[in-house]
N, C-alpha and C positions, 0 to 999 in steps of 0.2 A: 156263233151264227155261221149256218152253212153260208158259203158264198162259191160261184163257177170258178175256177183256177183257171185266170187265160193261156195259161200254157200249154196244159194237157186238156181241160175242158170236161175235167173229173170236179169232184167235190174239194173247193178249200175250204179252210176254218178261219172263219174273222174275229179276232179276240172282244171281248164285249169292250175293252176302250176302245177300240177301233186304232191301234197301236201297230196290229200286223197280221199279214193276210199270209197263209200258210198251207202246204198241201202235202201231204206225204206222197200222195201215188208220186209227183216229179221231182218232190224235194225244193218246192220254190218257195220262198222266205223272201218277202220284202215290207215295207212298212205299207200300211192302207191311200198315203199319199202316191206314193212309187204306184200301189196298184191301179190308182184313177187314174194316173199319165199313160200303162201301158196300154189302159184298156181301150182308153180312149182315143189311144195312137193309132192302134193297131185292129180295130172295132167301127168302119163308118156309121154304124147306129149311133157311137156316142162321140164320136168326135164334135159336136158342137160343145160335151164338157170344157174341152180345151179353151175357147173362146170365154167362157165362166170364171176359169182360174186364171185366162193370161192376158186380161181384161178388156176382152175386146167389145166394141160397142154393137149392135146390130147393124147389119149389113156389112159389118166386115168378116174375113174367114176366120175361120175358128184358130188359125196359129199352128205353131210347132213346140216341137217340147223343147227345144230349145229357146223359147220366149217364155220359160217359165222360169228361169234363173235369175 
């Protein structure tokens, strides 16, 4: 599956097990988890994902990636 590469913002390729998210134009290679965290580090559209995975309750901030450890 095509998916946006947050690096260069060209086309990556998502393996159908959702295992690892991949782009040749930059050469970025990391697992589809790695790619939720950056995207949503570095993305304020999605930074409420953080709060999803770092189990934060409503009303509180969504976190840092380093409360995902």
């Amino acid at each position: 599956m095509k998916i946006k590469c947050p690096k260069c913002k060209g086309a990556a390729e998502l393996e159908s097990d959702f295992s690892l998210v991949k782009c040749n134009d930059c050469d970025l290679e990391m697992s589809y988890g790695e790619y939720v965290k950056y995207v949503a580090h570095n993305d304020v559209t999605y930074s409420d994902i953080l709060g999803d995975y770092a189990g934060s309750t409503e009303g509180q901030t969504a976190g840092t990636l380093d409360e995902w450890d």
